[in-house]
C-alpha positions in Angstrom: 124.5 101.9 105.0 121.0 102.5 103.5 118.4 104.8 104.5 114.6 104.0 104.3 112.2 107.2 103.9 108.5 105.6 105.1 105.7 107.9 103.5 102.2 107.7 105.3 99.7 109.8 102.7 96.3 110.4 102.9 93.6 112.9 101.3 94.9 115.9 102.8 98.4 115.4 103.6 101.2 113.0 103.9 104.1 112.1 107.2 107.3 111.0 106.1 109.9 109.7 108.1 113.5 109.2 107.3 115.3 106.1 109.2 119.4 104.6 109.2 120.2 101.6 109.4 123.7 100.7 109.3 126.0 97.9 108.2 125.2 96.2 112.2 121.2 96.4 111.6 120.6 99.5 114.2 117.9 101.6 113.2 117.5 105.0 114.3 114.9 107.5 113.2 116.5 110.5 111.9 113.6 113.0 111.6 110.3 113.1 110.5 107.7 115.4 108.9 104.3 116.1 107.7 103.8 118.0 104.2 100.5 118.9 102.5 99.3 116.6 99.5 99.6 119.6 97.0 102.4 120.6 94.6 103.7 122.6 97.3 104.0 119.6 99.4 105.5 117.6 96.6 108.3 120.7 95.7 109.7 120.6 99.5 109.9 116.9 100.2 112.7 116.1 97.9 114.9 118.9 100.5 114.2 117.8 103.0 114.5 114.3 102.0 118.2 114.7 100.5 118.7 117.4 103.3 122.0 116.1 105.1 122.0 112.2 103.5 125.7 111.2 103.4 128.0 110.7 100.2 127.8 107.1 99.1 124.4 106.7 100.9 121.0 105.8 99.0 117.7 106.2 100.0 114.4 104.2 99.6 111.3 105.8 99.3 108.6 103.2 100.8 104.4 104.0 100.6 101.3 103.2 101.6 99.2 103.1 98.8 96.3 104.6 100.1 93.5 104.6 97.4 94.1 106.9 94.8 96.0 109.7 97.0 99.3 109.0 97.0 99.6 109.1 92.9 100.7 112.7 92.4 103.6 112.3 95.1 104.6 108.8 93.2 
């Protein structure tokens, strides 16, 4: 099982959105949620990113590079 984490940043803030897909290809969105683009931000997304992910599971962070704003998150 693998879990994708889709990260949508822009100048101001960024939406992330945690997804599971299992071993027979359903995909289900977990949760999702928006954090500022600032070192606060960046300190509570790895949380709430790790925040309940099962033993054994890894998790893929996936982004839009959107100019030059999602380089501090990166």
């Amino acid at each position: 099982m693998k879990q994708p984490a889709g990260i949508d940043i822009s100048k101001d803030g960024f939406h992330a959105c945690l997804k599971e897909q299992a071993d027979d290809e359903q995909v289900k969105i977990k949760r999702s949620r928006s954090f500022p683009n600032d070192y606060e931000g960046f300190r509570g997304f790895p949380d709430w990113s790790l925040k309940g992910l099962p033993k054994g599971m890894s998790l893929k962070f996936v982004s839009e590079a959107t100019g030059c704003y999602y380089e501090d998150l990166a």
